[in-house]
C-alpha positions in Angstrom: 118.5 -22.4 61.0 120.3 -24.0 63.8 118.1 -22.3 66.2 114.7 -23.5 64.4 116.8 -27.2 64.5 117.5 -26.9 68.0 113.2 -25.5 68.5 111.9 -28.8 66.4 114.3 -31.0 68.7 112.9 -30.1 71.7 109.5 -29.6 70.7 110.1 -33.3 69.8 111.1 -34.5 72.8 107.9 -32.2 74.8 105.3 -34.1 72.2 106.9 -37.3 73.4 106.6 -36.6 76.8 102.9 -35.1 76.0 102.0 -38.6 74.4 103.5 -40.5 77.1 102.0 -39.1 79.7 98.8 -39.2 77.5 98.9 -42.5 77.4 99.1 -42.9 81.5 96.1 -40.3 81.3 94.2 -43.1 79.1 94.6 -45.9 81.2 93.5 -44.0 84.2 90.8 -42.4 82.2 87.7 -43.4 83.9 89.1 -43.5 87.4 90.0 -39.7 86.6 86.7 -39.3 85.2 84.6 -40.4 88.1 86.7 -38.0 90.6 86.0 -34.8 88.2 82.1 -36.4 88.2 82.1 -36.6 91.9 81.5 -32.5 92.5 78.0 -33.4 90.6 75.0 -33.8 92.7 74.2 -36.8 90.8 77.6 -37.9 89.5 76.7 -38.1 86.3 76.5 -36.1 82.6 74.7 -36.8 79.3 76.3 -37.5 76.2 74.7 -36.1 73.4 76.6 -38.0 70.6 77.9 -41.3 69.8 81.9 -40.1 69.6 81.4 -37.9 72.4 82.5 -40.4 75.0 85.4 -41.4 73.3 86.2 -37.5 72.5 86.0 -36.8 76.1 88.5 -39.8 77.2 91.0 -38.1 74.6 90.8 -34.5 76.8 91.5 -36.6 80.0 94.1 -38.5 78.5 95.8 -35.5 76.9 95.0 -32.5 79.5 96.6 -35.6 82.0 99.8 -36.2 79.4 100.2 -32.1 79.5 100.1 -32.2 83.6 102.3 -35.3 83.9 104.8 -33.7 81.0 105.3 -30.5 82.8 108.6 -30.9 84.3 109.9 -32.0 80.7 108.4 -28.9 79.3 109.7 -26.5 81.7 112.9 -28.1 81.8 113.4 -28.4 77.6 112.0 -24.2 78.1 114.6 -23.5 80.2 117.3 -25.4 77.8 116.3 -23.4 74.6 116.4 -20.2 76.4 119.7 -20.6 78.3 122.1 -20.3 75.7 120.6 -17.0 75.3 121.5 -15.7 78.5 124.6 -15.0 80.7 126.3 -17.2 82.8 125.2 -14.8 85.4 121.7 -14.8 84.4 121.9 -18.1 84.2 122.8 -18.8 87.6 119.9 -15.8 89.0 117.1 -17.9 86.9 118.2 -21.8 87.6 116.9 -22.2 91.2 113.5 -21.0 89.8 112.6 -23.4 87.2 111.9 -26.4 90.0 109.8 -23.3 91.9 107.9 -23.0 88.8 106.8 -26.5 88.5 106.0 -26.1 92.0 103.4 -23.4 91.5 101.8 -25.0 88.5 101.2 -27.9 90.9 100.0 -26.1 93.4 97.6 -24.5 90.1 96.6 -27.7 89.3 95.8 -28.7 93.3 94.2 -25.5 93.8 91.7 -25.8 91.1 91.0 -29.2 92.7 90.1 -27.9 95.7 87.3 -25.2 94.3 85.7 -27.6 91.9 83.5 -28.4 94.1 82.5 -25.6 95.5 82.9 -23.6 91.9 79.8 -26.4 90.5 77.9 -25.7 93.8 78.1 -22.4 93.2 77.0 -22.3 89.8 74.3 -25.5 90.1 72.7 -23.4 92.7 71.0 -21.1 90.0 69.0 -23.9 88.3 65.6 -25.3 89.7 62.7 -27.5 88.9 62.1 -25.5 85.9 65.7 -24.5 84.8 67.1 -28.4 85.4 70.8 -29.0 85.5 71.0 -31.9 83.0 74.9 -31.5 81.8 76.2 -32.4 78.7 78.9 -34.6 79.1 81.2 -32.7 76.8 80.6 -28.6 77.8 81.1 -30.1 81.7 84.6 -31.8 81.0 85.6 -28.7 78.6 84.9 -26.8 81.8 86.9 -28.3 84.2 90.0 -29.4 81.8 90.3 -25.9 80.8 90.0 -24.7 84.6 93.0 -26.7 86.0 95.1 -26.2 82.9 94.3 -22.3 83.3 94.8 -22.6 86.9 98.0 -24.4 86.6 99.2 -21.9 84.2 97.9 -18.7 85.9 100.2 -20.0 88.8 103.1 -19.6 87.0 102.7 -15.7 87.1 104.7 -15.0 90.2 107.4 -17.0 89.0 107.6 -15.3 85.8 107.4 -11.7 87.7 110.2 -12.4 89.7 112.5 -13.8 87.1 112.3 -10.9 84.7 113.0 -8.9 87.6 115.9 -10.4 88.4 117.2 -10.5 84.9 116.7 -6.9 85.1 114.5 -6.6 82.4 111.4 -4.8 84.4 111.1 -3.1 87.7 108.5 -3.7 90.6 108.1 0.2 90.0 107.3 -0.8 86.4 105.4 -3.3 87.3 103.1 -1.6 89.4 102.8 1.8 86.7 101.4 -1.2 84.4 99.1 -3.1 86.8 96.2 -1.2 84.7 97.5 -2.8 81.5 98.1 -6.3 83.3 94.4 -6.2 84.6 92.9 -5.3 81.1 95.4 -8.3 79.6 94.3 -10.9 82.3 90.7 -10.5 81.6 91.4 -10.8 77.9 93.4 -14.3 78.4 90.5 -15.6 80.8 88.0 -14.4 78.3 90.0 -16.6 75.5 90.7 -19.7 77.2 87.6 -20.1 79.6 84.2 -21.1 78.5 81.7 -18.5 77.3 80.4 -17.6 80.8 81.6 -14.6 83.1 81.5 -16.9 86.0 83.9 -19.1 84.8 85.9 -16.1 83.3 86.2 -14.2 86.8 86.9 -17.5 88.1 90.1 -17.2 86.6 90.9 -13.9 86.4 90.4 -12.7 90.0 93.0 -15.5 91.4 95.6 -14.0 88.0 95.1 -10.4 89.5 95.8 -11.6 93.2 98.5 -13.5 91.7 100.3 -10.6 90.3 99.7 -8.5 93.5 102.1 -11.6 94.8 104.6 -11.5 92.0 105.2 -7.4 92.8 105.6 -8.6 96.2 108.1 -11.4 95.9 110.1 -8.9 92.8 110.4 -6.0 95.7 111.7 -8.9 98.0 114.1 -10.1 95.2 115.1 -7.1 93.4 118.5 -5.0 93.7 118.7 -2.7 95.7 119.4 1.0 94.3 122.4 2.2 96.2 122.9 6.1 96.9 125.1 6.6 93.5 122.6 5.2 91.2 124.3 1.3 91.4 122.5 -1.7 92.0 124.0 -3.4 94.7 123.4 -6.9 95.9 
C-alpha cells in the first residue's frame, strides 16, 4: 500500500508537470505548428472536420507538455526506483539519469532533422494523378508520434548500459538475444507508428542501430571477469 501511495504521488506530480508544460505547448501552438508544416511543399494540410483543428492544437500542446516534462519524469522514475536498489547501485546508475535526458533530446532533435527529408521521401511517390492533399490530422499524428518514438527509441542505449552495470544482463547476453530484440523492435514500431511500413522501418532501423550501440557502450562499461571467475573493477 505504501508503495502504490508513494506510485500515485509521483504520478501526480509527472501529470502536473505534463499539464504545465502542456500549457507552454498551447501558447506556442501555432508557431510549433507552422515549423512541423514547413517540410510540406506547400505548407499547408486539410482539415476534414470542424474539431479537428482544435484536436490537433491539443497533440501539440500535450506531445510539447510530455517533451518539456521529461526531466521531471525521469527524475520522479529514478526516485520510485531508488529505494529499491543498493547504495552501490545507486551510486553505478545516478550519473546516467542526466545522460538519459540527454539522449531523448538528442531523439527528439534527431527526428527534427529527418522530417524533412522523411516527407520528401515519401511525397515523392505521389503525382498528378495520385495528389498529396494531406489531412491535417493523419499528418500531425505522423510526426507527433515520430519524435515521441524517436525520443524514446534513444533511450535504448542508456537503458543497455545501466542494466549492465547493475549486473542484471551481460553484453554476452545481450548479443545471444539480439534475434529476440530485433523481432521486439519491429513489434513496438509496428504498435506506436502509423499503419505504413515506411514509417515503421523508419523507426525501427535507427532502434536496431541503437542497440548495436548499447552492446557497445555495456562491453566498454561492464566488469571485467578476472582469471578466478571475480568481477573486478
Amino acid at each position: 500500500v505504501g508503495h502504490l501511495a508513494e506510485l500515485r504521488d509521483r504520478l501526480v506530480k509527472v501529470i502536473i508537470a505534463v499539464a504545465l508544460g502542456s500549457a507552454v505547448g498551447f501558447w506556442l501552438w501555432e508557431e510549433i505548428r507552422n515549423v512541423l508544416l514547413d517540410p510540406l511543399p506547400t505548407g499547408i494540410v486539410q482539415v476534414l472536420g470542424p474539431g479537428d483543428a482544435f484536436v490537433i492544437a491539443l497533440r501539440i500542446s500535450i506531445v510539447t507538455g510530455i517533451i518539456l516534462a521529461m526531466p521531471v519524469i525521469l527524475w520522479q522514475i529514478w526516485a520510485f526506483v531508488a529505494p529499491g536498489l543498493t547504495a552501490s547501485e545507486q551510486r553505478t546508475v545516478r550519473p546516467w539519469i542526466p545522460l538519459a535526458l540527454v539522449f531523448f533530446a538528442l531523439g527528439v532533435g534527431l527526428a527534427y532533422m529527418i522530417l524533412p527529408f522523411a516527407v520528401t521521401f515519401l511525397l515523392s511517390f505521389t503525382d498528378d494523378r495520385l495528389v498529396a492533399n494531406l489531412a491535417a490530422g493523419p499528418y500531425f499524428d505522423f510526426v507527433t508520434t515520430m519524435f515521441l518514438a524517436f525520443g524514446l527509441a534513444f533511450e535504448l542505449p542508456v537503458a543497455l548500459v545501466i542494466l549492465v552495470l547493475l549486473g542484471w544482463v551481460t553484453p554476452a547476453q545481450l548479443r545471444e538475444g539480439r534475434g529476440y530484440a530485433v523481432v521486439g523492435i519491429f513489434v513496438i514500431a509496428a504498435i506506436v507508428t502509423p499503419p505504413d511500413v515506411i514509417s515503421q522501418l523508419m523507426l525501427a532501423i535507427p532502434m536496431c542501430l541503437l542497440y548495436e550501440a548499447g552492446i557497445l557502450a555495456a562491453l566498454m562499461v561492464s566488469p571485467r571477469t578476472s582469471a578466478g571467475g571475480e568481477r573486478t573493477g
